[in-house]
N, C-alpha and C positions, 0 to 999 in steps of 0.2 A: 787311785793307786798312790797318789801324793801322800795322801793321811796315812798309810799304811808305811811310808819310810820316813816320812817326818815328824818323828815322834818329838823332836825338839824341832823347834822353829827357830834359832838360832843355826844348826845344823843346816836345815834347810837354803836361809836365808844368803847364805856365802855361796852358793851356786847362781843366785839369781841376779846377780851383777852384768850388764852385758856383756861385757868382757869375758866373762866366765860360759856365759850360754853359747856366746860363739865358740870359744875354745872347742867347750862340748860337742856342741853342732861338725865342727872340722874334726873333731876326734873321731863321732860317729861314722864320718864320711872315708875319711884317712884304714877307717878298721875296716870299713865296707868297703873298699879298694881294695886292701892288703888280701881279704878274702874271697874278692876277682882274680887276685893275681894268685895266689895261691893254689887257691882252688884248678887251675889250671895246669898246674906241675906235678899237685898229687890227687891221684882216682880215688881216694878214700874219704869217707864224711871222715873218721874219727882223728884224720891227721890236722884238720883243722880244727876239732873242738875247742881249743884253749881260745883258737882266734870270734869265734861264736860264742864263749864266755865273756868276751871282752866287749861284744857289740850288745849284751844282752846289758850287759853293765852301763856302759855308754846309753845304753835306751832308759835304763831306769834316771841315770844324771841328766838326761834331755829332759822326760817328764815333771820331773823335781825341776829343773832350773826355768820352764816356761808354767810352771805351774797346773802343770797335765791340763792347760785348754784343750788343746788337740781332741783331747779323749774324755774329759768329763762329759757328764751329762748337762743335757740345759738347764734344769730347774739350777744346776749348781754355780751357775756363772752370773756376772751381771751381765748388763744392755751393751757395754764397751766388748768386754771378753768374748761374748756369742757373736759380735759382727767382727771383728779379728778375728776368731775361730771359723767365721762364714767365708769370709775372705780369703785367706788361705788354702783352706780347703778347693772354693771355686781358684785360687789362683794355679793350685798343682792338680786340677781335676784332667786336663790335657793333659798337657802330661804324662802324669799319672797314666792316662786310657793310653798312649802310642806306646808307654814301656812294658805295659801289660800284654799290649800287641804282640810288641816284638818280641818280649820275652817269653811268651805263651812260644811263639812258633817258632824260638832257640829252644827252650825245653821240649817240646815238641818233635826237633830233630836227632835230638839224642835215643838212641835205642839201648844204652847202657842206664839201667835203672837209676844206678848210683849218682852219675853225672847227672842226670836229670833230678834229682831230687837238689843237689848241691847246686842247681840254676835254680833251681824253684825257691828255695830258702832266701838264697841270695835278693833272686828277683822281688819277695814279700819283704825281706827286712827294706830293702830302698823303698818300696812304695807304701810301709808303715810306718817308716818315718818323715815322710815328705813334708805332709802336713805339721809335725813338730820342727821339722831341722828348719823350714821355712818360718814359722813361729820364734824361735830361738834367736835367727837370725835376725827376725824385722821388728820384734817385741821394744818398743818406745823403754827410755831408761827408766828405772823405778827411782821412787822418789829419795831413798836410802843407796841410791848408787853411788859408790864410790869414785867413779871415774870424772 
């Protein structure tokens, strides 16, 4: 997904500053709250679309600024990248499974279709990005870092 927005690598490369990947990381988070909070005031998926364009956004600048480890595939990483990528992964694996839990059996209590899809969405953007916003977060500075 990287190659596919990075068609300059200068473009690219101004994201991936730690500075910057946190920003992103707290933006992604900051939007995924705003769409807890929201979501909660209005029964409509369409009243929050603008706010689920903004987190779709946010996900591609995560990808781009950690370098899509999270999500590439193996053949495509080095020996460093895939045990960072491993580690992470096992680090939000917990996690991960008790928010699924409990999020499974919040959407679950909903018998309004609508509400339940808008828990369901929610519930998948936080634990599709765990593994990146964790990533973003704990990613060692690059050698071209500014800070």
């Amino acid at each position: 997904m990287t190659q596919l927005f990075c068609f300059d690598a200068s473009w690219c490369d101004r994201f991936r500053t730690r500075r910057r990947r946190r920003a992103i990381a707290g933006a992604y988070a900051g939007v995924l709250g705003a769409l807890i909070i929201t979501t909660s005031f209005f029964n409509s998926f369409f009243a929050v679309m603008p706010l689920y364009a903004l987190l779709f956004a946010a996900s591609i600048l995560l990808n781009v600024s950690t370098r899509s480890i999270a999500e590439l595939v193996t053949h495509a990483l080095d020996e460093q990248q895939m045990a960072f990528r491993n580690a992470a992964y096992q680090r939000v694996y917990w996690p991960a499974t008790m928010l699924a839990f409990l999020g499974g059996l919040l959407v679950a209590r909903h018998s309004d279709w609508e509400t339940a899809l808008q828990a369901g969405a929610l519930l998948w953007a936080l634990l599709a990005g765990m593994p990146s916003l964790l990533a973003a977060w704990t990613l060692p500075r690059e050698a071209d870092d500014e800070e």
